[in-house]
Structure formats: structure tokens, C-alpha cells
C-alpha positions in Angstrom: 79.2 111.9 92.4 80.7 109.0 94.1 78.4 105.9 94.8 77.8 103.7 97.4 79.0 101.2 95.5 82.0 103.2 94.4 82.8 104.1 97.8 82.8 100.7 99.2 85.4 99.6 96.5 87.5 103.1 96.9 87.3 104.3 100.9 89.2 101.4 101.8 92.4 101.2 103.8 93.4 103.9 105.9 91.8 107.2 106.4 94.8 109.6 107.3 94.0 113.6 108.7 96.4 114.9 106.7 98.4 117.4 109.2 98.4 121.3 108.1 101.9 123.1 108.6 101.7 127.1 109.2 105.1 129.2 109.1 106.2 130.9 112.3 104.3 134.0 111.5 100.8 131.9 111.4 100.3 131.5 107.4 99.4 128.4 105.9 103.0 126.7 104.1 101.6 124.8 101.2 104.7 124.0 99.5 105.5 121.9 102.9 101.7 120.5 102.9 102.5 119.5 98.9 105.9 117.9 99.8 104.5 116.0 102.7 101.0 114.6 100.5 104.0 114.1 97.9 106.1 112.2 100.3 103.0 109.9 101.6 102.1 108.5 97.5 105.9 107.9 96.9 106.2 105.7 100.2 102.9 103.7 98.7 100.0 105.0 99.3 97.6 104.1 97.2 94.3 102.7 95.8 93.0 100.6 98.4 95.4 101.0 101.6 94.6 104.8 102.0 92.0 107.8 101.6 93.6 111.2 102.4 91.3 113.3 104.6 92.3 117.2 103.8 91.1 120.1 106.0 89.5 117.7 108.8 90.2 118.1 112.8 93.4 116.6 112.3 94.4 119.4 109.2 93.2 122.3 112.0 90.1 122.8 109.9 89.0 124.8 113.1 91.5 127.5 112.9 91.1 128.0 109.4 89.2 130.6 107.3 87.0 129.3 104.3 89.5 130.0 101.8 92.3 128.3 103.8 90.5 125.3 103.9 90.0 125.2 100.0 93.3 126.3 99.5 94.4 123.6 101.5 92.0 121.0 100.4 92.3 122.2 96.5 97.0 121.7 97.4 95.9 118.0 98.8 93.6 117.1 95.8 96.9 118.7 93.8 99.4 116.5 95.1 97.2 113.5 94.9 96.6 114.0 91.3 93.9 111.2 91.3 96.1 108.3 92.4 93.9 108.0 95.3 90.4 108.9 97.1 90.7 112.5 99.0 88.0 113.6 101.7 87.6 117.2 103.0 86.1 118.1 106.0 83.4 120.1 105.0 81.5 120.5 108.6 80.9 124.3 109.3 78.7 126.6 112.0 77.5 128.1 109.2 75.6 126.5 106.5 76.7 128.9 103.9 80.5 127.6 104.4 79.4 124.5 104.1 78.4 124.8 101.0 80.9 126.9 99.9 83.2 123.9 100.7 81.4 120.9 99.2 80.7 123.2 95.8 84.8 124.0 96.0 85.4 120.4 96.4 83.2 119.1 93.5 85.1 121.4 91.3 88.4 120.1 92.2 87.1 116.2 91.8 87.7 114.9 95.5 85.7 112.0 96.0 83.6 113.4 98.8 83.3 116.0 101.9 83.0 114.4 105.4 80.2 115.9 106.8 78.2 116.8 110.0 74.9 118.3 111.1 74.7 121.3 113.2 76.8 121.2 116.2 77.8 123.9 119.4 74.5 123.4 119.9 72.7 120.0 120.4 71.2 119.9 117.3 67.2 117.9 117.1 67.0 115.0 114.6 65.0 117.4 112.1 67.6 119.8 112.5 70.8 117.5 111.5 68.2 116.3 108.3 67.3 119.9 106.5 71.0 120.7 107.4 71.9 118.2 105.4 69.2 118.0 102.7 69.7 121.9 102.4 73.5 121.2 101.7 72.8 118.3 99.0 70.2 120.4 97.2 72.9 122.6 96.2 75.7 120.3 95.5 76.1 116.4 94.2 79.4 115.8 95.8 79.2 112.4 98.0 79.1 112.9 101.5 81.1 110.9 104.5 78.2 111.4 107.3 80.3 112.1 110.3 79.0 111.3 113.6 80.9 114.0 116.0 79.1 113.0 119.0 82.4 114.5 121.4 82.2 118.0 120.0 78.5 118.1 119.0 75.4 116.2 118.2 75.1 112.3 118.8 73.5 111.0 116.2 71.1 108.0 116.5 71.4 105.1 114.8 67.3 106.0 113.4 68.7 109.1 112.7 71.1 107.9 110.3 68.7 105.0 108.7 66.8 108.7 108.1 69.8 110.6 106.5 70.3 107.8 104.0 67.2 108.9 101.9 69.5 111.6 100.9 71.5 110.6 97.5 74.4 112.4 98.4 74.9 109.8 101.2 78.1 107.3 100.2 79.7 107.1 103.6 79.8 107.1 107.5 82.7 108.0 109.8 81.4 106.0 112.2 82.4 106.1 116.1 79.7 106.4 119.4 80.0 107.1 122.8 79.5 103.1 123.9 81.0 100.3 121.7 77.7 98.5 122.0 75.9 101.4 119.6 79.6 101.4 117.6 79.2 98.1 116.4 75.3 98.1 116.3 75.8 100.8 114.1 78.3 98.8 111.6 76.2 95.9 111.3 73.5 98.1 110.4 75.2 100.2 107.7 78.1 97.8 106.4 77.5 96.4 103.2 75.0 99.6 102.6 77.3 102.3 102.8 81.3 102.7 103.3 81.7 102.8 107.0 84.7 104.4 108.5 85.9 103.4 112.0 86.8 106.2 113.6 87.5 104.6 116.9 90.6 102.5 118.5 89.1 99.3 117.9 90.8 99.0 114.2 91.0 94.9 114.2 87.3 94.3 115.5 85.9 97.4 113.5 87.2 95.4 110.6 86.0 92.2 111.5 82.4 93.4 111.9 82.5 95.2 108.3 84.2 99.0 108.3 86.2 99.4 105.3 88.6 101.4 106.3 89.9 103.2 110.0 91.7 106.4 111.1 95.0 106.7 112.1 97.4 109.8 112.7 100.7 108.0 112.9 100.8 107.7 108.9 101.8 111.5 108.8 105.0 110.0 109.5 104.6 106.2 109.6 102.8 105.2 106.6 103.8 101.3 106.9 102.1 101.1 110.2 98.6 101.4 109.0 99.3 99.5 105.9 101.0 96.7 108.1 97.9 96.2 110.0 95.7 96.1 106.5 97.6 93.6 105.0 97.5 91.1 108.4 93.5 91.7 108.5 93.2 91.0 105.3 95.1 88.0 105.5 93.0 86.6 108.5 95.8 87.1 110.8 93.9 89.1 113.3 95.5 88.2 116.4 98.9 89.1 115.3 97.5 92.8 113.9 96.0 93.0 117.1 99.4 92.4 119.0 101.2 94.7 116.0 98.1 97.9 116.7 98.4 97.2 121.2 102.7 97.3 120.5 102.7 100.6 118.6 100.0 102.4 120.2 100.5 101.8 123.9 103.7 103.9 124.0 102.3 106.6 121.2 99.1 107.1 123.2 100.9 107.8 125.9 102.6 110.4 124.3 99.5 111.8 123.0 97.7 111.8 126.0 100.7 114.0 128.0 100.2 116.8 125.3 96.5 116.1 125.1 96.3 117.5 129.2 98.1 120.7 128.2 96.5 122.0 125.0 93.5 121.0 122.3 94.1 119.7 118.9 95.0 117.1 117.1 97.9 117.9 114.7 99.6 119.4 117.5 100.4 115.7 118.9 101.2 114.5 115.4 103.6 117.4 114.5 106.7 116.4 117.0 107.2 112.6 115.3 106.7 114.1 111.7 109.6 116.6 112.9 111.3 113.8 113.9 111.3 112.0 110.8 112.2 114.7 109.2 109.5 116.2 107.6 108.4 119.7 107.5 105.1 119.4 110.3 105.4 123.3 110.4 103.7 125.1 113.9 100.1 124.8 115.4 97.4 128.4 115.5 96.2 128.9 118.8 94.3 126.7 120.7 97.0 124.2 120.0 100.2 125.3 122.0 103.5 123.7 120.5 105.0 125.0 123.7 104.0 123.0 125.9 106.2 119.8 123.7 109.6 120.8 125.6 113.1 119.4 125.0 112.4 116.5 127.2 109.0 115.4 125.5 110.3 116.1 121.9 113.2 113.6 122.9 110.8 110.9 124.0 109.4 111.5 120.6 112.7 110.7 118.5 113.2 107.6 120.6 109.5 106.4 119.5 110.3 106.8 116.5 114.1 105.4 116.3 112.8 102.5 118.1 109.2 101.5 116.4 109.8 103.7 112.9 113.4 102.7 112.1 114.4 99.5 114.3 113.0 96.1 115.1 110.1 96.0 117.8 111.3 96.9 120.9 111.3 94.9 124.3 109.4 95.2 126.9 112.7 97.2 128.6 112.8 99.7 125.7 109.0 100.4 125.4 109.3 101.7 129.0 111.6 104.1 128.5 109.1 106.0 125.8 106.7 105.9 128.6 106.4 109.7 129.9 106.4 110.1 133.5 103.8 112.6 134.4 104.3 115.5 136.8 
């Protein structure tokens, strides 16, 4: 099992939601999910700039079957061959998956499962515990606590003080409904635990201790995340600041027009990876591709011929990747 200690010196960097391609007819495409994992560790990621996270909201874990999610965790863990950490999403409605998952997962050697309590419904403190103490009696794989307080359970910061008495405990992803609690949070748990911000707020997340953030634009952009590593760790904070506002002002615009239309997360990822040329491969209902017409997919290729390929754009070109709403 992965330490703490371990995981603060491994879950470092960034933590990408590895996107999960299905063919037309609605089967998983591994070959394209191997290729793509592939294609990430030969543009550098490594050691310390990244942590994959297989089968998590971002991989449609929510549209998968339990042997999906394995298969596609166990093709992630594959491609990775140990050159750096992997995280599955291991969060279930039913306890027995759960487990399923996190025994799966310690048989393949992932690092660790990110984890929730009970969610759908709003699960009491000593429910999210013998969730979770039920789950590490029958498994030593390390576990990324994962606060989903938008979907689920918000968990209190006492809760969490609680849930590390449990030894399987080596991580938090780590966001909250106010940024007060967020950063009350991190300087509670840094230096304790590997702390994961899973918020916006990459450059002060840092400052105040997370080890690593989450970002979806790797799928196709790996240099962006890793560009903003190297200027925090170099104490240049104001210009990573200015580099994160310049690239994600235009893409969460983007993000947000498909976010009105349809659920999901890799669905919004899916039309840049196509337009770098990978193989992003369709979205299982909720997540309606159709609703990314010609007009929005072309906004997408100018994103990213302007911010992937090219020089930073002006202020004059970043309006044009603007969408207009209607």
C-alpha cells in the first residue's frame, strides 16, 4: 500500500481524468484508450508532473459497468507500465462494487482508488466512516478521499480529521463548496496527507500546500499543465497565474456552452482531443456529442491552432474563440 509519505513524494503534478473513447456502436475502444495513455508518457509525462486518474467522472465511470471500469482501469495501468502514479475512481452506489474495484486495482499495482462515501443520498458522518472502514477491511490499496460535495455528501472538515484513523487513508481530492472551507481544509491536511486540488484555483491551491491539481486540457495539451508546474515551482506565481487566466478563459467558455446542453465531463474534452488529432472516440448517454455542431467544433480547432500550436494570442484573437450564446 502506498503511504502518506509515499504519496506526498508521488501524487505530485497534474492529476489528469483520463478521457474514455466508445466506438459508434457504444463499446468501450481500448486500443484508442492505450494509444492515447501511450501518447500522454511519450509527450513527458512523468514522475512528478503527472498522476493519471483511470475510470473517474472525467473517464465516464458513470456509464460504465464494473467490468468496464477494470477493463479500462487494468488498459490505463497497462499503458503506464509503472512509469508513473495511476488513480481509479473507485466510488460506487453499491458497496460491493466498490470493492470489487479497489481488490481489481490492488492486483494490477495502481497506486490507489479515489474514493467517496455513500452518495444519492445525503449520507450522515457515521455513514461515510463504516463505508469506508467496511471497504479497507477488505482491501490495503491506498485511498484518494474524494470530497464530492456537488453530486453527493459534503464532507466536513471533522469528518475527514475522523476518516484519517483509517490506514488506507494516503490522499484527499480536495474541493468545497466555499473557498474559505477549501483552503481551511489544505492547511489542515497538507503536510499530513497528499492533498489534491480539485478546484480552479491551481496557483493559490499550491501556494497553501496541495501537491498536485486537476486539469482536463492535458487529454490534449499536456505542456499546459506542466507549464504551470514548472513556473510555481520556480516562485513565479504571478506569471502562472496570468499563463492558467489566458488559457482557461476562452476554454471555459467553451466548456460552459456544451455544459448547458448535456452532462458530463469527457464530453467537453472530446472535441479538442479530435482536434489534435487523437482518437477521443463518442460519449454513452447522458452525454450528447450532438449537441457540439459544425460551428462549435470549429471554435474548438481555432482554440487549439491558436493556444496549442501558435504563440499566445491577442486580446483580438481570444475573442474570436469566445462563443456567442443563443
Amino acid at each position: 500500500m502506498i503511504t502518506r509519505p509515499e504519496a506526498l513524494g508521488r501524487w505530485k503534478g497534474v492529476l489528469i481524468p483520463i478521457v474514455t473513447p466508445f466506438t459508434k456502436t457504444g463499446e468501450l475502444n481500448l486500443s484508442a484508450l492505450y494509444d492515447n495513455t501511450r501518447w500522454l508518457i511519450e509527450r513527458g509525462a512523468t514522475l512528478g508532473n503527472s498522476i493519471l486518474l483511470a475510470a473517474g467522472s472525467g473517464g465516464d465511470f458513470t456509464s460504465m459497468n464494473v467490468t468496464e471500469r477494470i477493463e479500462v482501469i487494468s488498459t490505463i495501468a497497462r499503458a503506464s507500465a509503472g512509469a508513473l502514479p495511476v488513480i481509479a475512481g473507485a466510488q460506487s452506489l453499491d458497496i460491493r462494487e466498490s470493492v470489487e474495484i479497489c481488490q481489481a486495482c490492488e492486483a494490477l499495482g495502481v497506486d490507489g482508488v479515489q474514493i467517496s462515501g455513500p452518495y444519492y443520498y445525503d449520507g450522515r458522518p457515521g455513514d461515510v466512516i463504516a463505508w469506508l472502514e467496511t471497504i479497507a477491511s477488505q482491501t490495503s490499496i491506498a485511498f484518494a478521499l474524494y470530497n464530492n460535495w456537488y453530486t453527493g455528501y459534503n464532507m466536513p472538515l471533522t469528518l475527514v480529521e475522523r476518516l484519517l484513523e483509517i490506514p488506507n487513508v494516503s490522499g484527499l481530492k480536495w474541493s468545497a463548496p466555499d473557498m474559505p472551507t477549501f483552503f481551511e481544509g489544505v492547511r489542515r491536511f497538507a503536510g499530513k496527507l497528499a492533498v489534491i486540488n480539485n478546484t480552479f484555483n491551481a496557483v493559490p491551491g499550491y501556494l497553501a500546500g496541495c501537491t498536485a491539481f486537476v486539469s482536463h486540457i492535458p487529454n490534449f495539451w499536456p505542456e499546459f499543465g506542466w507549464r504551470i508546474l514548472d513556473l510555481m515551482e520556480s516562485d513565479r506565481y504571478e506569471e502562472a497565474q496570468a499563463e492558467f487566466d489566458r488559457v482557461m478563459e476562452p476554454y471555459e467558455a467553451l466548456v460552459g456552452q456544451i455544459q448547458r446542453e448535456t452532462a458530463g465531463e469527457a464530453v467537453f474534452v472530446r472535441p479538442a482531443m479530435a482536434a489534435v488529432g487523437l482518437e477521443a472516440g463518442l460519449s454513452r448517454l447522458p452525454s450528447r456529442d450532438a449537441v457540439i455542431g459544425a460551428e462549435l467544433q470549429e471554435t474548438f480547432s481555432r482554440f487549439v491552432s491558436t493556444f496549442v500550436t501558435n504563440a499566445p494570442a491577442s486580446s483580438a484573437d481570444k475573442a474570436h474563440l469566445l462563443p456567442t450564446t443563443h
